[in-house]
Rosetta silent file (secondary structure, phi, psi, omega in degrees, C-alpha in Angstrom):
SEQUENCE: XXXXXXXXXXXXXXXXXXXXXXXXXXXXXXXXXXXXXXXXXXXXXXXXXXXXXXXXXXXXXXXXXXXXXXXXXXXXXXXXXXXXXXXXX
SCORE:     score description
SCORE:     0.000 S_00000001
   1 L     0.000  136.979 -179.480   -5.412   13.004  -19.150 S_00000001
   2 L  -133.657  143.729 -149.063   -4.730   10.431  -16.465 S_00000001
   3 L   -88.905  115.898 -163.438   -1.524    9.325  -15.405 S_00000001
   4 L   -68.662  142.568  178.666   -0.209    6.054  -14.836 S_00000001
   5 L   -84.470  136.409  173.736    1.251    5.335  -11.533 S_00000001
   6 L   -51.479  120.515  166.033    4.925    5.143  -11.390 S_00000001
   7 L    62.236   35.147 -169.932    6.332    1.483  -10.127 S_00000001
   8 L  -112.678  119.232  147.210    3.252   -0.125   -8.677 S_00000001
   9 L   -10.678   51.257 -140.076    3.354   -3.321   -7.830 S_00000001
  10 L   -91.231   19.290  170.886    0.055   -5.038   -9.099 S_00000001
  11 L   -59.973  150.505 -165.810    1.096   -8.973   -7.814 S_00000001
  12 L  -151.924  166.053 -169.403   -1.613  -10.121   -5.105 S_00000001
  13 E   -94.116  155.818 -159.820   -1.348  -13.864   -3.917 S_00000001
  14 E  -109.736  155.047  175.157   -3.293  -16.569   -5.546 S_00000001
  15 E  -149.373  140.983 -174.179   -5.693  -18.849   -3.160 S_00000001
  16 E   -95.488  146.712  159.394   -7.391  -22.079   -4.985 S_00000001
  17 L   -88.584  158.596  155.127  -11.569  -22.292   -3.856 S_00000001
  18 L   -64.369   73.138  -74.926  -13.051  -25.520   -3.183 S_00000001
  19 L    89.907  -32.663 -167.537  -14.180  -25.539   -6.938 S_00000001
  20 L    80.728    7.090  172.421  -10.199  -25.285   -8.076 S_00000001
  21 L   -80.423  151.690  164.891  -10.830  -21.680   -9.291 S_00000001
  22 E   -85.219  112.109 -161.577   -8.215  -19.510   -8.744 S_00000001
  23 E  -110.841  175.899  175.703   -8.876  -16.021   -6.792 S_00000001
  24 E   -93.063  122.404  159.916   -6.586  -12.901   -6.478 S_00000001
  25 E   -90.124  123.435  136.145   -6.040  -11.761   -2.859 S_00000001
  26 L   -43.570  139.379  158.572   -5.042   -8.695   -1.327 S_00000001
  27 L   -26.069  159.238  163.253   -2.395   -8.216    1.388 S_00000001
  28 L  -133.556  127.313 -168.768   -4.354   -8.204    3.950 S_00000001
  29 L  -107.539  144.630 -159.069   -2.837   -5.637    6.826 S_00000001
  30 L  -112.275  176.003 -175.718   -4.178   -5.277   10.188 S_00000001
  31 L   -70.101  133.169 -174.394   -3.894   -1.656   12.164 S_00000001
  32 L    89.205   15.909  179.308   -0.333   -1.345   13.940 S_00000001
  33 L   -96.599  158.663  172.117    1.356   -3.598   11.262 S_00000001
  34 E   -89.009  121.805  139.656    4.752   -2.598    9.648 S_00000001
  35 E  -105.573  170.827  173.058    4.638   -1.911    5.819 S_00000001
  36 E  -116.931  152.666  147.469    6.776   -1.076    3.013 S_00000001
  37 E  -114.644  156.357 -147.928    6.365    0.408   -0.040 S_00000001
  38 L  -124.696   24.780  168.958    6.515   -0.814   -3.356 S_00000001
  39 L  -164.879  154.333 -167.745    5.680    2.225   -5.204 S_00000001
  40 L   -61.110  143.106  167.495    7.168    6.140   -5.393 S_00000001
  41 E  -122.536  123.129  156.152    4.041    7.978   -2.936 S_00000001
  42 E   -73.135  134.011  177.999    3.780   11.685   -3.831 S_00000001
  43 L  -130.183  102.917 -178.291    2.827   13.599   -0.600 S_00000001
  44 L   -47.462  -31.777 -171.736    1.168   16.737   -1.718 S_00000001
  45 L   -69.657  -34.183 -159.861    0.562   18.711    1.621 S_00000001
  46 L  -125.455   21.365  148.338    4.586   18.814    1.650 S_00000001
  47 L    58.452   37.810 -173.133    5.410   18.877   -1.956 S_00000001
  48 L  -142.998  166.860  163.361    7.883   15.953   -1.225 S_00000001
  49 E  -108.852  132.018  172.535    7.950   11.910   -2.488 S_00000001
  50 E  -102.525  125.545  178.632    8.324    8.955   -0.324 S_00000001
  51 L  -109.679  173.692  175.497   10.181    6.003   -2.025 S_00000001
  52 L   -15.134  138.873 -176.894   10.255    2.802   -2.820 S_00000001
  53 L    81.023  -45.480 -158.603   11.042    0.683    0.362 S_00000001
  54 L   -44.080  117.537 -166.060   10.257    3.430    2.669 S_00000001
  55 E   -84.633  137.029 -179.555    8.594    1.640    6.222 S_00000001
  56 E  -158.730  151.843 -176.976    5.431    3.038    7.754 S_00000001
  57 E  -109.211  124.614  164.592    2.788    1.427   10.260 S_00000001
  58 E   -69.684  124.576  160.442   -0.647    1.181    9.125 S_00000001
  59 L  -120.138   12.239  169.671   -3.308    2.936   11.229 S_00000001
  60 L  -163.582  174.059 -174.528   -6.791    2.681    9.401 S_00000001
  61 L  -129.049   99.469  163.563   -8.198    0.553    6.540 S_00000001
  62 E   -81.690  150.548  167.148  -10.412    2.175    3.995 S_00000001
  63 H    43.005   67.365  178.965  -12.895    0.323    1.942 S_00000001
  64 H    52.236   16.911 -170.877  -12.198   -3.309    3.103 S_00000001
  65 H   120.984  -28.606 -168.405   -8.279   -3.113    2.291 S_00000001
  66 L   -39.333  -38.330  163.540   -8.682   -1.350   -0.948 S_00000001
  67 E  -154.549  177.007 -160.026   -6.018    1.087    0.732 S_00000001
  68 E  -123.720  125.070  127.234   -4.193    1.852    4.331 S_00000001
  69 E   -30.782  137.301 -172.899   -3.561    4.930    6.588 S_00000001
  70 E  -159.648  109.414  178.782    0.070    4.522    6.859 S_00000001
  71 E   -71.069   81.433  174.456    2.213    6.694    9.465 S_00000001
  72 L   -98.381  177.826 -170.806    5.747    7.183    8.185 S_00000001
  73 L  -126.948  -27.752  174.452    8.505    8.923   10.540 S_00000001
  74 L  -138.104  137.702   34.653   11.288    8.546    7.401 S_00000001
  75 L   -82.800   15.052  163.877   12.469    9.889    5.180 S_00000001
  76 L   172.549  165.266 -170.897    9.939   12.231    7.045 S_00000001
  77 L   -79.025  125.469 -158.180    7.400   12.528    8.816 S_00000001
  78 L  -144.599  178.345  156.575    3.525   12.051    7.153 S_00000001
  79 L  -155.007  153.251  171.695    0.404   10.156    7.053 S_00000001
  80 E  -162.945  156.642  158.103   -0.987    9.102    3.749 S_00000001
  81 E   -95.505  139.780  172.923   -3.113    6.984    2.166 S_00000001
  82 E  -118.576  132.092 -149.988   -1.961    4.591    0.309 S_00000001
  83 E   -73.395  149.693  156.734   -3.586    1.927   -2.483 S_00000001
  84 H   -46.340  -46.848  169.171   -2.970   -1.693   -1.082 S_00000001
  85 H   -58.504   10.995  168.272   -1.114   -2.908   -3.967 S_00000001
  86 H   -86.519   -4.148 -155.761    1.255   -0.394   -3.103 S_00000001
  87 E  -122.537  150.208  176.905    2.083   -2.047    0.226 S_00000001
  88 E  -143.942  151.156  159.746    4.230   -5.232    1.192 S_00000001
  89 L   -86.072    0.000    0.000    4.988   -6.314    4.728 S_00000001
């Protein structure tokens, strides 16, 4: 059975083409930026949740953006990955 994620954020910014089509963008975050987050993150090694709002600095990029390394120090201290739409600046 697979589980819907709690609170996630799916708005992404709109950019017109030369054409007038409309694409979807990701955030796009570079390594050492401050994020937030905009969805509950379960963190498994320590059986605890990081919520909503919660600030962390991206340190890696998987898959072109698709999701971030993200360092947080509170409400404790982690790394996780996290999906982009999960992320705000």
């Amino acid at each position: 059975m697979r589980r819907k994620p709690a609170l996630v954020n799916t708005q992404m910014d709109e950019i017109r083409t030369s054409s007038g089509a409309v694409k979807a963008v990701r955030p796009a975050f570079k390594e050492l930026d401050d994020v937030a987050l905009t969805a509950r993150v379960c963190v498994r090694a320590v059986d605890r949740e990081l919520p909503v709002g919660s600030r962390g600095t991206v340190v890696g990029n998987w898959r072109g953006g698709d999701a971030f390394e993200v360092e947080f120090a509170k409400p404790f201290e982690c790394l996780v990955t996290v999906r982009a739409d999960c992320l705000a600046a």
